[in-house]
TORNU-180098 format. One line per field, with one value per residue: x, z, y of N, C-alpha, C in turn; residue number from 1. Coordinates in pm, whole numbers, plus 50000, padded with zeros to 5 digits. Layout:
<recs>
nX: X:... .
nZ: Z:... .
nY: Y:... .
caX: X:... .
caZ: Z:... .
caY: Y:... .
cX: X:... .
cZ: Z:... .
cY: Y:... .
n: NUM:... .
</recs>
This chain:
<recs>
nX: 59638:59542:59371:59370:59278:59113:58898:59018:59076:58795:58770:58770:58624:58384:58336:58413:58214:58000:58016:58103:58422:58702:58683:58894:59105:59429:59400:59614:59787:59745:59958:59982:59980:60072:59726:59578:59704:59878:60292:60357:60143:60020:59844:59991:60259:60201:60149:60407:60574:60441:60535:60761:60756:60628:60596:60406:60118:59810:59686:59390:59240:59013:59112:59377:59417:59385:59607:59842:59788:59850:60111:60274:60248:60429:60606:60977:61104:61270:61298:61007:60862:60628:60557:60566:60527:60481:60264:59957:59728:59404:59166:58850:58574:58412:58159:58068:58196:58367:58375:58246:58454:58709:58770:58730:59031:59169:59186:59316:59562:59660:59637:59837:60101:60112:60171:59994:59803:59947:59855:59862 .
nZ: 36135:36360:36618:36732:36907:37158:37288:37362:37530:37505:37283:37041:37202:37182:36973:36763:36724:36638:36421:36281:36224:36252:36569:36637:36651:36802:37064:37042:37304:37437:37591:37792:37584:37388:37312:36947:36859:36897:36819:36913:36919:37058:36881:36625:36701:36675:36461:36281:36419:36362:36098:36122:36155:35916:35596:35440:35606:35639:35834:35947:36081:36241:36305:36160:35936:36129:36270:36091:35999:36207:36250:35996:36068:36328:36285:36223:35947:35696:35701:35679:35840:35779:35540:35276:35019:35160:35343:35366:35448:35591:35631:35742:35754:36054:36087:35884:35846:35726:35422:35089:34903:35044:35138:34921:34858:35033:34951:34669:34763:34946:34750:34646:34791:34962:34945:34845:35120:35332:35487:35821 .
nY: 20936:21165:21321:21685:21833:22062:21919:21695:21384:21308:21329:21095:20955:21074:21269:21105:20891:21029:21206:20964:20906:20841:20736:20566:20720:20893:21051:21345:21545:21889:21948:22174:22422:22706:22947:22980:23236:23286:23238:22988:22825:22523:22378:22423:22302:22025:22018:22038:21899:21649:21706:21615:21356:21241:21170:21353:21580:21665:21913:22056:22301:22530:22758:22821:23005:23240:23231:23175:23440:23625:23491:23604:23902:23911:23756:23748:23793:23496:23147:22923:22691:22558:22630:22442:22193:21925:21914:21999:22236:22310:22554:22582:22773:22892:22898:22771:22509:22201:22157:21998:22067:22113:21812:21704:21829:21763:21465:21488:21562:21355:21154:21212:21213:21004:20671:20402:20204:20345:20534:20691 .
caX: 59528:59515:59286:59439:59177:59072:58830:59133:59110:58671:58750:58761:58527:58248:58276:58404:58138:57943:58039:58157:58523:58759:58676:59055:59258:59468:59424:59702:59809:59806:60115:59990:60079:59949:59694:59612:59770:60075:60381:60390:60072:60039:59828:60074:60374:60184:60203:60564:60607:60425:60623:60917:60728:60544:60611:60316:60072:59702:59612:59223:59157:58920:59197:59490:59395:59393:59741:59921:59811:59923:60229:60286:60229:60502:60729:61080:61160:61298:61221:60907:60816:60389:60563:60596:60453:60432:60165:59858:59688:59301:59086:58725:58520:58408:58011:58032:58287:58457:58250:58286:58567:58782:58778:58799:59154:59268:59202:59384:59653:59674:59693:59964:60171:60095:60187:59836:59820:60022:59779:59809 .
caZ: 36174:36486:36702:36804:36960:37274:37326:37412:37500:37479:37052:36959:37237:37203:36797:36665:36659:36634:36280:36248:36190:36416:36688:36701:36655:36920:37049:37137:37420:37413:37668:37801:37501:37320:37192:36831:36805:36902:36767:36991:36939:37069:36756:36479:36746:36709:36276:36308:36496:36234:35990:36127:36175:35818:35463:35467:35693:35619:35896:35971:36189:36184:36338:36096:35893:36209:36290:35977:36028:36357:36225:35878:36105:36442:36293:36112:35772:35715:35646:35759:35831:35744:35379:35226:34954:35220:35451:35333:35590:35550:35789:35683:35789:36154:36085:35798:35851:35585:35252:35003:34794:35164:35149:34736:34846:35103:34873:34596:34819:35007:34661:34549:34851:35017:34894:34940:35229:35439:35598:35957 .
caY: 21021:21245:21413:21785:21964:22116:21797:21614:21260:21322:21356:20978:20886:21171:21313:21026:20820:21139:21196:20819:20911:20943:20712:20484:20834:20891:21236:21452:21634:22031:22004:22337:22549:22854:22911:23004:23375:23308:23153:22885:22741:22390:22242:22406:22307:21890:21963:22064:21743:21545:21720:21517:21172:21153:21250:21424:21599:21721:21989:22109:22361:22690:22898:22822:23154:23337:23206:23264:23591:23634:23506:23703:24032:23901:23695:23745:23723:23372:23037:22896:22551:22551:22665:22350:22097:21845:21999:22085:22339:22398:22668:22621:22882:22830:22848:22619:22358:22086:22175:21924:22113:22080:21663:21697:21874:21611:21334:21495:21604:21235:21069:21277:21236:20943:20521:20315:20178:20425:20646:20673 .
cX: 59538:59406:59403:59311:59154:58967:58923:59079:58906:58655:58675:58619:58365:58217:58330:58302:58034:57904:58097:58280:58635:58800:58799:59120:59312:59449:59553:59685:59879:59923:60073:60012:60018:59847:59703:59635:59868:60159:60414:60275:60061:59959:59885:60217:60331:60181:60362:60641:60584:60494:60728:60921:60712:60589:60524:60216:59926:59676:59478:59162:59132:58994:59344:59495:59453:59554:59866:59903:59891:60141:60326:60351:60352:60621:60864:61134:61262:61202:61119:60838:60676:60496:60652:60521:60431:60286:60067:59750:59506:59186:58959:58638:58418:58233:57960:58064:58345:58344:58338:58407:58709:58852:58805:58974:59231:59291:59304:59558:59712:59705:59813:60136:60225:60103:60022:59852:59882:59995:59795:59767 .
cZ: 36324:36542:36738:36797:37134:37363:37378:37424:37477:37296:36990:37032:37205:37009:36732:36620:36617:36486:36207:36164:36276:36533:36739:36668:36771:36926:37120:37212:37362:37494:37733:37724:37483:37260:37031:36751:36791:36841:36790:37001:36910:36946:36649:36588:36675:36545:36254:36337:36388:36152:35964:36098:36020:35693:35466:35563:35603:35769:35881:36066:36144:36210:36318:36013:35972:36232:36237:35961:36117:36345:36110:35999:36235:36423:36236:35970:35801:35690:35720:35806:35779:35570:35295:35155:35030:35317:35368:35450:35577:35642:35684:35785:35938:36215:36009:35833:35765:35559:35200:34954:34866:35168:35035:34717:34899:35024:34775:34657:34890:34867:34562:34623:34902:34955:34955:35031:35327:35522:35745:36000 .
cY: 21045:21337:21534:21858:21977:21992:21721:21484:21200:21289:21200:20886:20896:21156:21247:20968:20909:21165:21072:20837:20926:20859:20609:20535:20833:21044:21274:21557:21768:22075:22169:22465:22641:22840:23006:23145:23413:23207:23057:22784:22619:22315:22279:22329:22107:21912:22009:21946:21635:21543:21650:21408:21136:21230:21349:21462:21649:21768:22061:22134:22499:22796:22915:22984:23258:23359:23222:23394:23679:23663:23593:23856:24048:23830:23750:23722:23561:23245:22988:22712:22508:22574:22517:22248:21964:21846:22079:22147:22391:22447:22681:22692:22837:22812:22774:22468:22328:22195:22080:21913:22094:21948:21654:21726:21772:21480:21335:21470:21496:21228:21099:21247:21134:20763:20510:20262:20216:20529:20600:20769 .
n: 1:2:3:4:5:6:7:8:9:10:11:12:13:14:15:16:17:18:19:20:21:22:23:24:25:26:27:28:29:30:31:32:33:34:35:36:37:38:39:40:41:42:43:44:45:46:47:48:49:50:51:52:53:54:55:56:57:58:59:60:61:62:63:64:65:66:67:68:69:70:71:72:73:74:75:76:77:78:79:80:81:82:83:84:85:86:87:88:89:90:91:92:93:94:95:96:97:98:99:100:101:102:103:104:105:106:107:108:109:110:111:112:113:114:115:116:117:118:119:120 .
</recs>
């Protein structure tokens, strides 16, 4: 489990305990990158990264939608890295949030992917 947000090293201290989840993630560093229109953006560049470290990844942010758009419409035909049964990617709507059906997916999607005891 990771923090990637704009809160930066505020995430685990501030909205962890906030929403009591969270608060011994480590957050990552946006390294200066893009942000989420371009191809280069620093929190798909930190699931790319994961992609390498972990069998699986669960990403959750509100401006993954936007981004795959972005990218669909600028990129190249070719293979894609986000297109894969390891990585599940989910952009809940940015005046709701999670909904239930959101955490119903991760769970599935963790217990499909993931040995017990191997979450980090």
């Amino acid at each position: 489990m990771r923090w990637c947000t704009t809160w930066g090293r505020r995430a685990p201290a501030v909205l962890g305990p906030a929403i009591g989840l969270g608060a011994d993630w480590p957050a990552l560093d946006d390294a200066g990158g893009a942000f989420a229109v371009s191809p280069g953006w620093w929190k798909a560049e930190r699931a790319r990264e994961a992609l390498e470290d972990f069998a699986a990844v669960v990403w959750i942010d509100d401006f993954i939608d936007g981004w795959r758009e972005a990218r669909d419409e600028f990129d190249e035909p070719g293979p894609r890295w986000w297109e894969t049964d390891r990585l599940l990617m989910i952009s809940p709507d940015s005046a709701r949030g999670l909904e239930p059906a959101h955490l119903d997916a991760v769970e599935r999607f963790v217990a499909a992917h993931v040995p017990p005891g191997d979450i980090r």
